[in-house]
KEBA-701936 format. One record per residue: x negated, y, z negated of N, C-alpha, C, O, CB in turn. Coordinates in steps of 0.02 Angstrom, whole numbers, plus 50000, padded with zeros to 5 digits. Glycine has a CB too. Example, Ala and Ser with C-alpha at 12.3 -4.5 7.8 and 13.67 -1.06 7.14 Angstrom:
<sites>
493404971649610493854977549610493404983549610492884983449577494354977649548/493584988849646493164994749643493555000249606493305005749598492964997049714/
</sites>
This chain:
<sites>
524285641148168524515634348183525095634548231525525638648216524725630548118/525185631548277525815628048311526155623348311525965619148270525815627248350/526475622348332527195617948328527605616048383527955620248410527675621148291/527585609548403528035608248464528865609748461529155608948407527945600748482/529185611548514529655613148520530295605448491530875606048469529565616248594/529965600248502530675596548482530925596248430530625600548397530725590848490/531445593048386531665592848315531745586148290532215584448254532305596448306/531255581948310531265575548301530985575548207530495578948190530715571448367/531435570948151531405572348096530765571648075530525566648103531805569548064/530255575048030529585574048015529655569547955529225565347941529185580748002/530375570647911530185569447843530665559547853530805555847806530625577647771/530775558347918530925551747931530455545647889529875546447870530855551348007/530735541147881530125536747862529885530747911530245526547937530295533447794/529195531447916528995530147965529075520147974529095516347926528265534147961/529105518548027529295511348034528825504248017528455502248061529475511048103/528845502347982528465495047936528485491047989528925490848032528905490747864/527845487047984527935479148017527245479847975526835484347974527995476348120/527285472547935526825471247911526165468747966525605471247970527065467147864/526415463648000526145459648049525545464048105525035462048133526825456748089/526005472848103525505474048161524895474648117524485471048145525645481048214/524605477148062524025477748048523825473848016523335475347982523895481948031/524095466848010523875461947965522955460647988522805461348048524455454347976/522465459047943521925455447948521685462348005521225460548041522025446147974/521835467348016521425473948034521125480047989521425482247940521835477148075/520675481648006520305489447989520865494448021520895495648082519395490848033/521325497447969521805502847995521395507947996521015508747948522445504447956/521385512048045521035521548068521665525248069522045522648110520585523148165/521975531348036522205536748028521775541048081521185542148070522185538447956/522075543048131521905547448185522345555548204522865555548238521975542348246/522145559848186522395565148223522405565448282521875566448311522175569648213/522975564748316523145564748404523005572348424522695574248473524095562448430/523245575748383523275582848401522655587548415522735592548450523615585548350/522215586548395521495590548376521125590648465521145588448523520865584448299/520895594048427520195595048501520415597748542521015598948549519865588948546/519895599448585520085604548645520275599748695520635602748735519455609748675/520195591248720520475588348775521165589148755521525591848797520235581348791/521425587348703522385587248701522335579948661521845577348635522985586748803/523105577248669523155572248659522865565848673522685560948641523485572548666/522895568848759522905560248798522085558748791522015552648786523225559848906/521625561148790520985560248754521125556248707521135550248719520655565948728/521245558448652521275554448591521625547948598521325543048576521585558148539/522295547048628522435541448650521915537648695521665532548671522985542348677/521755539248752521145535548788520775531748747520715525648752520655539948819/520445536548688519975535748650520205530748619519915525448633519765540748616/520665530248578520895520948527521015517448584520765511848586521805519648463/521465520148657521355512648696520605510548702520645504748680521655512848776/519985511448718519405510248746519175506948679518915501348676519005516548778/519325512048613519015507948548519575499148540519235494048546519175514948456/520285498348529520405493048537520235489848593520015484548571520875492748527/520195489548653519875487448698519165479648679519115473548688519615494848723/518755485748647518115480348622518155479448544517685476248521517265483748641/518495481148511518665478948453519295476448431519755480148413518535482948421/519315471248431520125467548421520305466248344520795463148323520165459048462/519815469048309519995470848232520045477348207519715479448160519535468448189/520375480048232520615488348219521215491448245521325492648305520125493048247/521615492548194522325497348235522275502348188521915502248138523255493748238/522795508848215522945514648222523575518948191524135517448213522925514548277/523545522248160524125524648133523975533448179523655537748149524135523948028/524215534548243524305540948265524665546648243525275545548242524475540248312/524465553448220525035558448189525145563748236524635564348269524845561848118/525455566748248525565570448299526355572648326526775574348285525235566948344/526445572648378527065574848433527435570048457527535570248517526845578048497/527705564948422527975560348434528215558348513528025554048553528395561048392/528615562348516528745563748580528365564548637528535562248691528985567748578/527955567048627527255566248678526855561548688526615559648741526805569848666/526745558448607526245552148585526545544348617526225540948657526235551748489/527005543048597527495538148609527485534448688527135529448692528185541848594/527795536348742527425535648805526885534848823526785529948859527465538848831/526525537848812525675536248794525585530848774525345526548811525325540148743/525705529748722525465522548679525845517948704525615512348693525575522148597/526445518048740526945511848754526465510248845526235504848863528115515348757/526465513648866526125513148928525345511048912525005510148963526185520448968/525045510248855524485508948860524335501248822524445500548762524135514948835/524065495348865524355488148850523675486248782523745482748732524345481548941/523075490048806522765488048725522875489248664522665486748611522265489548713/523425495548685523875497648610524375494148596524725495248546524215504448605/524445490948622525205484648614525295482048567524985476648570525265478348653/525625482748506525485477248437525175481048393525255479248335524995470348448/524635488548409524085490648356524285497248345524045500448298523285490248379/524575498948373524615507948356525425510148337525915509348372524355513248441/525385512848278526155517048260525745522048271525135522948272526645516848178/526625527748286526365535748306526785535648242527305532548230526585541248392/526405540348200527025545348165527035552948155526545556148135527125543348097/527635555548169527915561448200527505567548129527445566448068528995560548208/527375571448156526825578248145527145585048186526905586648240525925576148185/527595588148161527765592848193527185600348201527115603548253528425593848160/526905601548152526125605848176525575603148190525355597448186525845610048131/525345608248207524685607048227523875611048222523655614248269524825606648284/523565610348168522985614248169522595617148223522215613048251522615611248142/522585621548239522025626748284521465628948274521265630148216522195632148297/521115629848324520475631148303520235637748287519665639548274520085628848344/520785641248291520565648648259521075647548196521505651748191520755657148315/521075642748151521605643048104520915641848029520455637848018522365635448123/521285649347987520785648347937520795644347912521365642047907520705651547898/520295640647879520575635247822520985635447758521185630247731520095632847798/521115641347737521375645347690522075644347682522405642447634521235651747703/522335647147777522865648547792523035638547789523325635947742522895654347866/522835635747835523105629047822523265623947762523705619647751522775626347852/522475627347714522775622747657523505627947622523705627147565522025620947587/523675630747649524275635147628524835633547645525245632947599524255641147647/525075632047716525625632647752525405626147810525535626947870525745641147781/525065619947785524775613547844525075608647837525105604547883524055610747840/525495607247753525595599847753526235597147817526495591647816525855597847665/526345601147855526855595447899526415595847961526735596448013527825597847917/525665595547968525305594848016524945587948020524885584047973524905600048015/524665586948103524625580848068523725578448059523475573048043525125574948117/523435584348076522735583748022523085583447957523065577347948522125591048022/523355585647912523525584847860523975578647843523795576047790523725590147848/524325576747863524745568947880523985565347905523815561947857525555569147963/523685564947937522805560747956522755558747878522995554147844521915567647993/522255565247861521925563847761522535560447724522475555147694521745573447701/523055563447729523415560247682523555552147669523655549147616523935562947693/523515550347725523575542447744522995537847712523105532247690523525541347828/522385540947713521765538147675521975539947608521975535447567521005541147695/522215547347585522225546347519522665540847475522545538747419522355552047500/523275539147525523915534347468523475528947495523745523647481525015533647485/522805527847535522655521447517522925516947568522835510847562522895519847452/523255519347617523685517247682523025514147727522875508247732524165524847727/522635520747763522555518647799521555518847773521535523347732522995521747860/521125517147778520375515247774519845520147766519425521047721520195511847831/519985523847831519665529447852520135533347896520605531047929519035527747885/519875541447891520095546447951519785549047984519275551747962520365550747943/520075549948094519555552948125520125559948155520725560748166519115546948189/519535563848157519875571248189519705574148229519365577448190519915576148159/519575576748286519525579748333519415589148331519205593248373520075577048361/519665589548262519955597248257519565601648207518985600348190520765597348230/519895606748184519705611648159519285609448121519605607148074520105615148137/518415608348105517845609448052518145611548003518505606947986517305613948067/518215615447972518175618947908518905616847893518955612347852517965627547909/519575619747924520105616047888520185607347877520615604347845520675618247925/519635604847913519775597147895519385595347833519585590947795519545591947955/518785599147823518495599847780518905602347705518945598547657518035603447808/519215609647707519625611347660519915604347630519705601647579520135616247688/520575601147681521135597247681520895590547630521215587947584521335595447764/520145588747660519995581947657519735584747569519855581147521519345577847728/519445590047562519225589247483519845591947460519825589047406518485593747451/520315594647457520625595047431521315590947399521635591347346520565598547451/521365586547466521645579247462521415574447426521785571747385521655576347514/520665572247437520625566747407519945565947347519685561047320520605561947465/519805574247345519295575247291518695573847295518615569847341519415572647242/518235575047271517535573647258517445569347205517735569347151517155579447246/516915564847229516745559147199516365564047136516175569947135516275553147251/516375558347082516155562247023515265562647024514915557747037516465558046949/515075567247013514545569347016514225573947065513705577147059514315565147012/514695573447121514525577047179514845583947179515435584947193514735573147239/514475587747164514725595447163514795598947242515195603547239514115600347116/514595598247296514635599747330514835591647399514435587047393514105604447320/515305590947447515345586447483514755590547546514555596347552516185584547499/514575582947592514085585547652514465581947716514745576447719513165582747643/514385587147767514355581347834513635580647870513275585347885514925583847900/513505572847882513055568947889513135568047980513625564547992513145562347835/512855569948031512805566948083512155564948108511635567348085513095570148121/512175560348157511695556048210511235560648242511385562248300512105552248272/510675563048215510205564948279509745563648333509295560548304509965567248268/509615563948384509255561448437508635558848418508655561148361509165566048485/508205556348419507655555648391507085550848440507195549148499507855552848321/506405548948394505985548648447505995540348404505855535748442505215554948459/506145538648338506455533248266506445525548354506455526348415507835537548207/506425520448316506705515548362507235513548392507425510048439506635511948348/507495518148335508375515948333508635519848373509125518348407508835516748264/508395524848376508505530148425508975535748372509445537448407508965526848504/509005537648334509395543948290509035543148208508815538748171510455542448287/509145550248207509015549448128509805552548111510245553948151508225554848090/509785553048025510285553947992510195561047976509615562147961510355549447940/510545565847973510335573247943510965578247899511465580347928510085578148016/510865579147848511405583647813511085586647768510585585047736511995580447783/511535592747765511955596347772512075599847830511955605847831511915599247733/512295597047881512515602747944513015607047942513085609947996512705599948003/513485609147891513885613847903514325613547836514625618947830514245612747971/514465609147787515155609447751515085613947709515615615447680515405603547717/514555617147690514295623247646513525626147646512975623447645514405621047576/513735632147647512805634147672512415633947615511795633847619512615642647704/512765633747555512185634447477512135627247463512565623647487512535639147392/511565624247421511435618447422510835619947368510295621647392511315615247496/510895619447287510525618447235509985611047253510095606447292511065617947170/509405612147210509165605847189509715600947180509635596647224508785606447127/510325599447139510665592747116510875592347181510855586347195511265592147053/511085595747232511605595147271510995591347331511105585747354512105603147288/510545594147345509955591447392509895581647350510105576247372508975598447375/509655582747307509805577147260510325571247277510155565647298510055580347200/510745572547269511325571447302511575569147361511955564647380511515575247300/511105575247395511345573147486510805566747505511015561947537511125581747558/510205567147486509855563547482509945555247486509835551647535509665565747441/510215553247409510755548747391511255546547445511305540647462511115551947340/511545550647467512195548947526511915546047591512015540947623512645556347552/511455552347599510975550647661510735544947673510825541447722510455553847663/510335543947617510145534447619510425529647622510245524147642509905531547576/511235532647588511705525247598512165525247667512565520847681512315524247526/512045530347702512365531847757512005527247808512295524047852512355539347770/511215527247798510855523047852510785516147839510645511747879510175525347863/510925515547778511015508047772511565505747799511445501947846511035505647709/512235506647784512735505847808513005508047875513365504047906513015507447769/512845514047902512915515147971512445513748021512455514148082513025520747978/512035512147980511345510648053510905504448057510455503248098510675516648050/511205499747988510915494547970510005494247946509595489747959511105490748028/509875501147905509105500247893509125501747809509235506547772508525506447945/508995495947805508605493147727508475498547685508895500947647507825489247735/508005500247690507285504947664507475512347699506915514347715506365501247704/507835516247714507705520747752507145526047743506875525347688508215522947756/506985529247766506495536747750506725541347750507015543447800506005538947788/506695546847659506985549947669506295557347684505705556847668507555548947617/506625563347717506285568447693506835573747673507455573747666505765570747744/506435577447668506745585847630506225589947700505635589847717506335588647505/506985593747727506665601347787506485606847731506885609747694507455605947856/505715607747737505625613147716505045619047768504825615347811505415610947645/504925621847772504335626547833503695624647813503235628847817504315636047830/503585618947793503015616447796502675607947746502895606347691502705623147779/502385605747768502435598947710501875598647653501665593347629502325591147752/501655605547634501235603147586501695607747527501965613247530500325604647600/501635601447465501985602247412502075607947372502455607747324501825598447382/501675614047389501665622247341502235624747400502685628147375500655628647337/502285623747460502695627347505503565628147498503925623547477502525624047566/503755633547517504595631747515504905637447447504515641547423504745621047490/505555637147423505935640547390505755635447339505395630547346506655642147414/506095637647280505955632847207506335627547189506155622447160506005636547146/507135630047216507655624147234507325617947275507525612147267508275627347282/506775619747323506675613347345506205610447303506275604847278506485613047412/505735614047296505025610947250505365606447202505155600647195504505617547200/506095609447153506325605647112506645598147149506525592347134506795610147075/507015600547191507345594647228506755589647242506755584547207507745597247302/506305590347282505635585247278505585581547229505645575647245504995588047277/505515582447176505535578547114505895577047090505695573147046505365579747076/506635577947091507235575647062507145568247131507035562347118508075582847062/507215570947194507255565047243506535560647232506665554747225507335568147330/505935561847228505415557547235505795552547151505935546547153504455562647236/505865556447095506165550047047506525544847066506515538947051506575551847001/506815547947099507345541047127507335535447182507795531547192507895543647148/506795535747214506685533347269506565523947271506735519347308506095537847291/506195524847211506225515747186506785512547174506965507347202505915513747121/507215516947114507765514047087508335512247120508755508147102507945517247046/508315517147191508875517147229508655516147302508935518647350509265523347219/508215512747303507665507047366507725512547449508085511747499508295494947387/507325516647438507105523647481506565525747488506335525847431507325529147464/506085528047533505515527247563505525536547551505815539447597505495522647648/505265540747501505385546347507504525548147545503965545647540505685549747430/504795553047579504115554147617503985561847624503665565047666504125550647693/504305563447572504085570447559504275576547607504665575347653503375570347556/504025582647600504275587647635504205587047709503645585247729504005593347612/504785588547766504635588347836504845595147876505265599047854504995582047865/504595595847921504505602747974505205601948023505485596548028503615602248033/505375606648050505795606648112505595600648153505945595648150505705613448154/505135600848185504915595448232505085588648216505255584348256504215595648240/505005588148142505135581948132506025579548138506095573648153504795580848064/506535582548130507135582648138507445575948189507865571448181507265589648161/506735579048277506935573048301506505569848329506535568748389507375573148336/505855566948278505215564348261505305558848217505685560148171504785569348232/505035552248216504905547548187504625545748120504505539948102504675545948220/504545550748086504335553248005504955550747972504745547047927504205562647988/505455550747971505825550747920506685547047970506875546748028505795560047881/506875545347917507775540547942508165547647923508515550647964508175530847871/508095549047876508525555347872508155561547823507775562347775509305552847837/508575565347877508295572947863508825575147806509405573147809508325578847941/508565579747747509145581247704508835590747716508275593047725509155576247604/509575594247708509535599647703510015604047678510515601347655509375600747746/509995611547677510605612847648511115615947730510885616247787510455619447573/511655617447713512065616347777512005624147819512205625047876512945614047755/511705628847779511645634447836510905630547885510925629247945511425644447792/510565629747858510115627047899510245623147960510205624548020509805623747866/510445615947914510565609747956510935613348012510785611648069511005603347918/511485618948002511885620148066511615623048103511755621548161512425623048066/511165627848095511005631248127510305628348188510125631148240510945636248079/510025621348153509555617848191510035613348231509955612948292508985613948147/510575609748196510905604248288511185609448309511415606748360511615596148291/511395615048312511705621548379510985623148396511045624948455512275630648348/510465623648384509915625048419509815618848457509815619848518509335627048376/509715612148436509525607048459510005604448533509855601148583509515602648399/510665607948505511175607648566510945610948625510765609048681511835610748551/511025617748588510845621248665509985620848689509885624248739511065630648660/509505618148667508925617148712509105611548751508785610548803508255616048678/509585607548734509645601248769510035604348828509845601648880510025594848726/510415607948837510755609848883510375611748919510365608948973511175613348875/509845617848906509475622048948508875615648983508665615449041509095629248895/508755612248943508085606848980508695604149052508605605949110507715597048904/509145600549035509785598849093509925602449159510045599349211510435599949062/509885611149153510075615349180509335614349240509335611949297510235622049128/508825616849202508055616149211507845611849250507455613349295507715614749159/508065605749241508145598349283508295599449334507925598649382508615593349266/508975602049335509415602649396509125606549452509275605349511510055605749379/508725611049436508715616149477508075614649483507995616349541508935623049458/507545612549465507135607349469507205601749533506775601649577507225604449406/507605598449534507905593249564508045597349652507845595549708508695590549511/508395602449636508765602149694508165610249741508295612949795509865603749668/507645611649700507045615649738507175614749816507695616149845506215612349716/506825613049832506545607149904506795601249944507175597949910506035603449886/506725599449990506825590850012506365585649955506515580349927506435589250109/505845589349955505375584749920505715581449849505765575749824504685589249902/505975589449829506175588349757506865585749724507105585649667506105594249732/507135583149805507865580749792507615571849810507975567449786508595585349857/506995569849854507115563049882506765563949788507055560449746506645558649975/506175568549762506035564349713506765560849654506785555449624505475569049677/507175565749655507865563649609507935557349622507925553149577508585567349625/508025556049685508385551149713508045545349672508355541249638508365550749795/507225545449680506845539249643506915540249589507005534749563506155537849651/506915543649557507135542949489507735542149449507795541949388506965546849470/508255541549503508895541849474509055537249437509435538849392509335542249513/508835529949441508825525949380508695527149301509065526149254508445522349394/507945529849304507795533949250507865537949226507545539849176507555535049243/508265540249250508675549749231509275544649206509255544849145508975558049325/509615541749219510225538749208510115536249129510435537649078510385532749266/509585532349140509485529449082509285532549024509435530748967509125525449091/508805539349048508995543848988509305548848972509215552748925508675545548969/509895548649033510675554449012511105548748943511415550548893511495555649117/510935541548967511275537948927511145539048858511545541248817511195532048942/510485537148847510015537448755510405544948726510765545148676508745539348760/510235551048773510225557748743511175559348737511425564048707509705563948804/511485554448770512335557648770512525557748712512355553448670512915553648807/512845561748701513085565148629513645563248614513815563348554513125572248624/514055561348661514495559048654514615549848633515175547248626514705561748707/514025546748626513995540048617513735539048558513595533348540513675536648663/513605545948508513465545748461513695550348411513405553548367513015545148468/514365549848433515045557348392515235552748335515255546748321516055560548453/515405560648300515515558448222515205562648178514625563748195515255551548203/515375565348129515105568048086515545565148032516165565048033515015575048095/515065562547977515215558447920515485563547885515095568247894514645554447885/516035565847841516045569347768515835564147713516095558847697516835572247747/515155567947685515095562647627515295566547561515365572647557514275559447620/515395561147503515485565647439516325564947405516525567447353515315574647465/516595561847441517215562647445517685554247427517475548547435517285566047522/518395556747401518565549347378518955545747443519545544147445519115549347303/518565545247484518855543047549518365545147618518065550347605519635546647555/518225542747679517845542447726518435544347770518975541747780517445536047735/518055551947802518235554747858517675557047900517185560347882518655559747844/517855554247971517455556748012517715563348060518245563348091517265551048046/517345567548060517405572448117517235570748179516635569848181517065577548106/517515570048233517255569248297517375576848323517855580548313517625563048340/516755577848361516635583948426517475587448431517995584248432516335579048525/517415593548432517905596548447518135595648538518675596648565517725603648420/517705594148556517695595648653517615586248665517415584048719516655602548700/517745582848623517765576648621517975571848682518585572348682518135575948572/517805567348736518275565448790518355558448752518245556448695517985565548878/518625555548816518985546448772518425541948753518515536848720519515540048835/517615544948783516975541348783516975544648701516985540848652516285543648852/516955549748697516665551548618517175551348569517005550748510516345558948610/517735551648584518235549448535518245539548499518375537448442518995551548585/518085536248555517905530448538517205529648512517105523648499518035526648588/516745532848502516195533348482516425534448407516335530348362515775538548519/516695540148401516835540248339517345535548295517355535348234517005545848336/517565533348320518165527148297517875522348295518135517548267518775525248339/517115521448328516655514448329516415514748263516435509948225515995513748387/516155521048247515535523748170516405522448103516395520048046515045538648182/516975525048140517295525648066517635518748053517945517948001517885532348058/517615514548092517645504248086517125501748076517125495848058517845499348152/516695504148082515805501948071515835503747973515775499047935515005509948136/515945511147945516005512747885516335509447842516135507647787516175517347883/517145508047879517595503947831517465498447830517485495847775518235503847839/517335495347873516995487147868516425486447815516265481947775516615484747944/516225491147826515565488447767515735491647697515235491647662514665491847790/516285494247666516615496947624515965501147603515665499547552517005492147574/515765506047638515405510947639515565518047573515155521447542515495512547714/516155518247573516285521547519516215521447468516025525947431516595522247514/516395514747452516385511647398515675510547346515665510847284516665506147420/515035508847397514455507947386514245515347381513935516147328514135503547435/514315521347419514315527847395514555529347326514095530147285514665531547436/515065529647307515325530547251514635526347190514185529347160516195526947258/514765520447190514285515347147513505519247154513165519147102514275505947188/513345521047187512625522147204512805529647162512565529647105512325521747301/513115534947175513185541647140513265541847071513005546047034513705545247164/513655536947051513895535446984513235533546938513085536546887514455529246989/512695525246979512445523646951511775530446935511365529746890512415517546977/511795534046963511155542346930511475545246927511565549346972510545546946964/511815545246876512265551746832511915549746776511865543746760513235551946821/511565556146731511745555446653512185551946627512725552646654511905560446626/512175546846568512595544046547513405548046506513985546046508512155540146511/513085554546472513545557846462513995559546517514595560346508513315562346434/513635560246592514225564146630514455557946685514575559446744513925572546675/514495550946661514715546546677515535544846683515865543246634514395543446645/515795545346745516685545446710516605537246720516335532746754517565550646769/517235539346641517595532446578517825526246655518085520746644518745536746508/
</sites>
């Protein structure tokens, strides 16, 4: 971890006005995270207040750095406190080491702000796994959920254009309850983040007929096909790679060595088809006037496929909503993600998570 050089007090208390966030969706933001720096992340809440005039900002970070920034920036005028964060999580920083020696950072000042209930939701820019550590260890796991997931947006062929898919990364083991589980989240994730009713769920397994797969899943199939009425879900049974970003299913459930290991695959073919294009494109005369005619349509589908207009990775499972945004995040995908984590708190998304987990628990393992 690092630490800026000034000695501006951390343990100050930070400055009240009721008024600036009156009748707003407050976001807890790590300034510090990601590989752009700060002024990204600032960009990013100016562009998100910009088109949303119901949302302000509680920034943690470098005071000193942050401050200018935000005073020079006129859509932040009225909506954004910085408060002072003398470290800073890195991306070679174990998670271990941070939940150890992090709390005057201000990923850790971020979670904390959702946990006293301050601020709605949190977005981060930074370290995967220590935000992950921070955030379960801060604000706990919802009861029943033995394992938390992160849930992101995949490309898809769907109308909507993305499906829902988890476990991409917050843990690579994933039992029947826990598939179970993700399942559950998954569905309430697309209701609430994507506005669909009924979603479809499947289960990734190497093939869709029902003898196929490990036994954890065979079991998971049936723990999830039970539930599919009670908790208004379209289960559609086992699905293939292909289907990931195929029109079969709203969300893909899996366990997180997988899921990660298919969007870093799904990443980099997308890159290589781009590359392919290019060099494609620029062959010939022929093959550059053809660009030219198509440049509308290439435009229009750099737009659908940008990754950045659809940043965010949900942590589900947890007593509070944090989103991960892209580590390499610019002010386009940082507001992307600040769009999904005002989209969540508005629809008190958590809250209906929690209720929905609670309501399929055994009654014995029901908390009082």
């Amino acid at each position: 971890m690092t630490a800026p050089t000034d000695h501006i007090d951390a343990t100050a208390p930070a400055p009240s006005d009721g008024a600036l966030f009156e009748g707003r969706t407050l976001i807890s933001v790590d300034a510090m995270g990601g590989d752009e720096g700060p002024a990204a992340v600032v960009a990013g809440c100016s562009l998100s207040a910009k088109i949303n005039p119901d949302i302000a900002f509680i920034l943690h970070g470098d005071k000193a750095l942050l401050g200018p920034m935000v005073d020079r920036d006129p859509h932040l005028a009225g909506r954004c406190d910085v408060r002072h964060a003398a470290g800073v999580v890195s991306m070679d920083d174990k998670p271990s080491h941070v939940v150890r020696t992090g709390k005057d950072t201000s990923m850790w000042a971020t979670v904390e702000s959702v946990r006293s209930g301050e601020s709605a939701v949190a977005v981060s820019c930074g370290n995967t796994g220590a935000l992950m550590a921070i955030s379960t260890i801060r604000l706990r796991k919802l009861p029943g959920v033995n394992r938390p997931a992160i849930a992101v947006l995949y490309p898809s062929a769907n109308k909507h254009g993305f499906n829902v898919m988890l476990d991409v990364g917050a843990d690579i083991r994933a039992d029947a309850e826990d598939l179970l589980r993700f399942a559950l989240m998954g569905a309430s994730y697309a209701r609430n983040g994507m506005n669909l009713p009924k979603p479809r769920v499947g289960l990734l397994n190497v093939g869709t007929e029902e003898h196929k797969g490990r036994s954890e899943l065979k079991e998971a199939y049936d723990l999830i096909r039970a539930q599919e009425i009670e908790v208004g879900f379209d289960f559609v049974g086992f699905v293939e790679g292909g289907d990931i970003s195929g029109d079969r299913a709203d969300v893909i459930v899996t366990d997180g060595f997988t899921g990660n290991v298919a969007i870093k695959t799904g990443e980099g073919t997308a890159k290589l088809v781009g590359l392919r294009l290019r060099e494609a494109f620029k062959y010939s005369i022929l093959s550059k006037l053809a660009s030219l005619l198509a440049y509308t349509s290439l435009r229009r589908l750099q737009r659908k496929i940008d990754p950045r207009r659809v940043n965010g990775g949900v942590f589900l499972g947890l007593n509070g909503t944090v989103v991960k945004s892209h580590g390499s995040a610019d002010a386009t995908g940082v507001s992307a993600a600040i769009k999904l984590a005002a989209q969540l708190a508005q629809n008190q998304f958590n809250d209906k998570l929690a209720a929905r987990i609670a309501a399929t628990l055994p009654v014995e393992e029901t908390p009082e």
